[in-house]
N, C-alpha and C positions, 0 to 999 in steps of 0.2 A: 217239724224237723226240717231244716233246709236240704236243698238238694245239693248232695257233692258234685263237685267239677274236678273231672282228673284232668290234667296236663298230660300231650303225650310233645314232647321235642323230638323230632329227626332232624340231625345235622347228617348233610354229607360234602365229604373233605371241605370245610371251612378253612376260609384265611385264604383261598384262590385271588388271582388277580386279573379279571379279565379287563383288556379294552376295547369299548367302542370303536366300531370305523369312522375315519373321518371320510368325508366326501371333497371332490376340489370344488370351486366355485359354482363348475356347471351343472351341476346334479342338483335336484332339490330336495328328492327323499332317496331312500334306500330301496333296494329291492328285496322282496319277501326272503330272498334264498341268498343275499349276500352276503349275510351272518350270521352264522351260528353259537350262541355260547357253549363251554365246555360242561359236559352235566354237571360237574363239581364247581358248578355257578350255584346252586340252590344251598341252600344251608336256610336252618333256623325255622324253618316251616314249625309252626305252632295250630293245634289242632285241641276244643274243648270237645270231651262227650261230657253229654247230663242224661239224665234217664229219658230216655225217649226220644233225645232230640240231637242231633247232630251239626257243630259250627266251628265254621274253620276262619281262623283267625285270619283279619285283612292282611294282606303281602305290600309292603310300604320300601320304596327306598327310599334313603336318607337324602339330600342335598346335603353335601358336605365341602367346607373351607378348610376343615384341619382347626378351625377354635371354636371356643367355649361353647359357642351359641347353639353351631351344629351339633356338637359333641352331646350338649344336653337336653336338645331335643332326642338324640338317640336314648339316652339316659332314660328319658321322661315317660317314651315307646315301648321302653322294654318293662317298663313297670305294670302295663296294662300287657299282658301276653293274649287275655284270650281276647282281644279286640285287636292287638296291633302285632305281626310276625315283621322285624326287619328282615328283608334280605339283601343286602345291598346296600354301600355307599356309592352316591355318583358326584365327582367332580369333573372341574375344566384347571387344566393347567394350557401355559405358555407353552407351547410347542418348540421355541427357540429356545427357551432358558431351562425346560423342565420342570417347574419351580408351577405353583400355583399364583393365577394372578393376586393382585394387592397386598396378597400376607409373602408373597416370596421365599416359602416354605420349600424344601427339596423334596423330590416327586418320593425319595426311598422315606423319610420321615413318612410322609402321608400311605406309604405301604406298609411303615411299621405301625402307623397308626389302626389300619386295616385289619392288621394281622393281631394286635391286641383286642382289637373287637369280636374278631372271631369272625369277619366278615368279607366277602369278596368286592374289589374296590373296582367301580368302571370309571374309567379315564376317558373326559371328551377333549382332544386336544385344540387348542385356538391358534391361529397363525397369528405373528406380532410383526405390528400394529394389527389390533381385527376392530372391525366396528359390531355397532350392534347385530347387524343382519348376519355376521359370520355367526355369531356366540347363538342365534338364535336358529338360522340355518342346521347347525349341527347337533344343538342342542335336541330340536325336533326331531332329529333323525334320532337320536338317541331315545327320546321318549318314545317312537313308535315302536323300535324293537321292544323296549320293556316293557309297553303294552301289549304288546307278542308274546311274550315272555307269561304271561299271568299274573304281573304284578299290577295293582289294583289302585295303590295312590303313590302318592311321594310328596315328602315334609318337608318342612325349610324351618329354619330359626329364627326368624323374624321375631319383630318383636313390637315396635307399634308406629314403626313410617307406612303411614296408607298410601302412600304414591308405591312404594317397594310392593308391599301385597297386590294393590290394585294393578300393577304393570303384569305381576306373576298370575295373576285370576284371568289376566285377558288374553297372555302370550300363551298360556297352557291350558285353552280351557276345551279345546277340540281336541287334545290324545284320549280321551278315555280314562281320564287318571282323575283321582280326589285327591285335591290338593289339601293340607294337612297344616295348619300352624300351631304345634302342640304346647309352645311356650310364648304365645302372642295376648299382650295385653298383661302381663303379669310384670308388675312395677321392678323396675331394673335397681332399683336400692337393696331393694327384698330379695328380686333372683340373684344377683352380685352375690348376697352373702350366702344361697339357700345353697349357690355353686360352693363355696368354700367350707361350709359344713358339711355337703355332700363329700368330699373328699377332691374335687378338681384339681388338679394343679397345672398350670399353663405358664406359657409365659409370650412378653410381648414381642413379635417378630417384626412387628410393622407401626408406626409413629405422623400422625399428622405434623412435624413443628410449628405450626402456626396453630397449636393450640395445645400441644406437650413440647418440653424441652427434649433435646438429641438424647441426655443421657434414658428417659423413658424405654428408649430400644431394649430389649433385650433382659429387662427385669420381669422377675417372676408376678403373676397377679394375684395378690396377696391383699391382706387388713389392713397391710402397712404401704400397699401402692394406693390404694384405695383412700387412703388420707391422705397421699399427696397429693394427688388427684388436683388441678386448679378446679376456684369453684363455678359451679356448673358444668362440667363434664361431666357426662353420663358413662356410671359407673360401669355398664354393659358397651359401649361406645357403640350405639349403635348408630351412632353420626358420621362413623368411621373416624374418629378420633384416634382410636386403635386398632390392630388385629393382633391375634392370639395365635398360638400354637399349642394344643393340649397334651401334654405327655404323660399324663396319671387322671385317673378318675375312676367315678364308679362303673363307667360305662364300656373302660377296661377289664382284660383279665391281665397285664401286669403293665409296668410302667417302660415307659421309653430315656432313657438316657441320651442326654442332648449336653450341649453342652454349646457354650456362643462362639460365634468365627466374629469375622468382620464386622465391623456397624460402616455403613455408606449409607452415601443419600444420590437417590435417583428419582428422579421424575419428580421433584418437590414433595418425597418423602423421606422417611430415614427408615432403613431395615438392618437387622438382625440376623446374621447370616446364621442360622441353628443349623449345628453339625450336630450328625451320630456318633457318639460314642465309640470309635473302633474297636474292634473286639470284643467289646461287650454287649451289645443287643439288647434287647428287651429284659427289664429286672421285675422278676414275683412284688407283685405291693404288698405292704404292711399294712395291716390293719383290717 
């Protein structure tokens, strides 16, 4: 007769928003006592008893962009509870514009995204223009607090560029943290659709044109984007072909209503200015 595993879940106030400190140039790390998060930083703590033995599920933040990728590696985390407890998205936005870099997402989107997860979102903010050493400077500081913190790894969405894994194995490999790639290596024709059966629904906020036309901005990621797709693009874009903004999924408790501003091109790309919905917030999903 197998042995039962109960789940026990404690959430406490979930859907917080805490942010990271940034540091200025001259500092390199943080001091032990320079920050504190608010208790109602923890949520989602996942804990198995079995007969006689006691195991507490790893505490994992997300690396999060706001598309598909990240979103369903969360998705993928929370299917295993008694191996993986999420607590925590960490992004980096632009500091001047608000917006996260490349997908040029609105910082309130990626908190209603937060707040449909059920999860408290930490913000590292990047000064613009930054180079590598800023995003990686502040970045460390940010992983050392959440190795303070008691969180144990942090995942990313990758998917099979080994210069991307290999750069993130060497930049992160002294915080104390397991790095995580829970949807790497899994054929992006297959994951593309495994997203759209799962229930995702996104859409494109950001456009290479020199390998999707301008109208591409701003259309939903659908069966029907996905055949127009020219051929050879990779249907996950992990060439950066595209970026995403995910406003429904399984990885939600209800959907985000957006709805399109502006299409511009800046910096030799074309973006999707995704507004919120005023007045109406976050909608219950069907299904």
């Amino acid at each position: 007769m197998p042995i039962s595993v109960a789940l026990f879940r404690v959430r406490v106030a979930a859907g917080c928003h805490d942010q990271l400190p940034a540091r200025g140039a001259e500092t390199e790390s943080l001091g032990a006592n320079s920050w504190q998060p608010a208790a109602s930083s923890w949520s989602g703590l996942v804990v198995a008893v079995t007969i006689g033995e006691f195991i507490m599920a790893k505490r994992v933040i997300v690396s999060w962009s706001g598309g598909k990728d990240s979103a369903w590696t969360l998705h993928v985390l929370r299917q295993q509870p008694q191996r993986y407890s999420v607590t925590g998205l960490l992004t980096t936005i632009n500091q001047e514009f608000n917006r996260i870099a490349m997908h040029g997402v609105r910082r309130e989107l990626l908190e209603a995204q937060a707040a449909a997860a059920g999860l408290p979102l930490w913000v590292v903010p990047l000064p613009f223009p930054y180079a590598n050493e800023h995003y990686e400077r502040r970045i460390g500081n940010a992983l050392h607090f959440i190795r303070n913190l008691g969180i144990e790894a942090l995942a990313f969405g990758d998917l099979y560029l080994q210069d991307v894994r290999d750069y993130r194995e060497k930049q992160f490999a002294n915080y104390g943290l397991e790095l995580l790639f829970p949807i790497w290596g899994i054929p992006t024709d297959a994951l593309a659709q495994d997203m759209l059966r799962g229930g995702l629904k996104a859409r494109l906020s950001c456009i290479d044109p020199r390998v999707l036309s301008p109208e591409f901005a701003g259309r939903d990621y659908d069966s029907r984007l996905l055949r127009d797709l020219p051929p050879g693009t990779d249907p996950c874009a992990e060439k950066g072909e595209f970026h995403t903004f995910v406003y429904a999924g399984p990885m939600f408790r209800q959907a985000i209503s957006v709805v399109n501003g502006e299409i511009v091109e800046r910096d030799g790309f074309v973006y999707a200015d995704l507004l919120p919905v005023a007045g109406t917030g976050s909608q219950p999903q069907l299904g």
